[in-house]
C-alpha positions, 0 to 999 in steps of 0.5 A, spaced: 591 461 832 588 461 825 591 467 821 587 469 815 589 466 808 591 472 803 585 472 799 587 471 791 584 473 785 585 471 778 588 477 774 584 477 768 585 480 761 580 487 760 578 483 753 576 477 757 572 481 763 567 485 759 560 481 757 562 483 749 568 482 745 571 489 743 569 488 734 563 488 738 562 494 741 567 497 736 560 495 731 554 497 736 558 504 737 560 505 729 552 503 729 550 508 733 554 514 731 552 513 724 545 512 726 545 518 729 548 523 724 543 521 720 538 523 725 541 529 726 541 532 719 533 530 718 532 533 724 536 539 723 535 540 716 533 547 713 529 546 708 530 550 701 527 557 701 521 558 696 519 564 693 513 568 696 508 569 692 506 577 691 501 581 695 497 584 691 491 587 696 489 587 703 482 585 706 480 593 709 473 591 711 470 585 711 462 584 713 459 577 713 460 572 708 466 574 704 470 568 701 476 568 698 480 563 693 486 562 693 490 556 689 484 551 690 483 552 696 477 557 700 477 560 706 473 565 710 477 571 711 478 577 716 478 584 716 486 586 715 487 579 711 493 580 705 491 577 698 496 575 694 495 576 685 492 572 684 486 570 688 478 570 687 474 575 692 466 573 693 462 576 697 455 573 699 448 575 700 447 580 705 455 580 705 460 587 704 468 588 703 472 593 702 479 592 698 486 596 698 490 595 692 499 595 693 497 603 690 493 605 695 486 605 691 480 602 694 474 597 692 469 596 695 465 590 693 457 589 695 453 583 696 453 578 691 459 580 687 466 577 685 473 579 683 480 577 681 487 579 683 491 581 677 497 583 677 499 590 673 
């Protein structure tokens, strides 16, 4: 009868069975560390707080073309809408608004007529 032969592996060393040397994955792991950290402070970064400007009025009652400017930009706005000091208030033809300042006084603004939020 054949007896089976024992079967022998060679014994390798760790460094030598792995398909890259350690320097390297010690390298690719620093490299990833590194990388991910600096993602992680763009991503998590909380940006320096800017002060608000001042609300100066509210929009109470808004009926048709009222437009509002306000640092360059203009915009067609709604009932209830805050203002900040500062911003232009037109109405246009047809168009009616009513303005409630910080204090409690209200303007209102007929057709075809422009105002501007000053500060006291």
């Amino acid at each position: 009868m054949n007896t089976p032969k024992p079967l022998h592996h060679e014994s390798k060393p760790i460094s030598q069975s792995l398909p890259f040397s350690p320097k390297v994955i010690v390298l690719f792991t620093g490299l990833a560390l590194i990388f991910g950290s600096i993602i992680a402070v763009l991503v998590f970064h909380t940006p320096t707080p800017t002060r608000a400007r001042i609300i100066g009025a509210r929009l109470d009652l808004v009926s048709g073309d009222v437009a509002v400017t306000d640092q360059g930009t203009t915009s067609k706005e709604l009932s209830g809408t805050p203002l900040a000091v500062g911003a232009h208030i037109a109405t246009g033809k047809g168009a009616r608004a009513m303005v409630r300042t910080a204090d409690g006084a209200a303007v209102f603004l007929r057709d075809n007529t422009e105002i501007v939020l000053a500060d006291k």
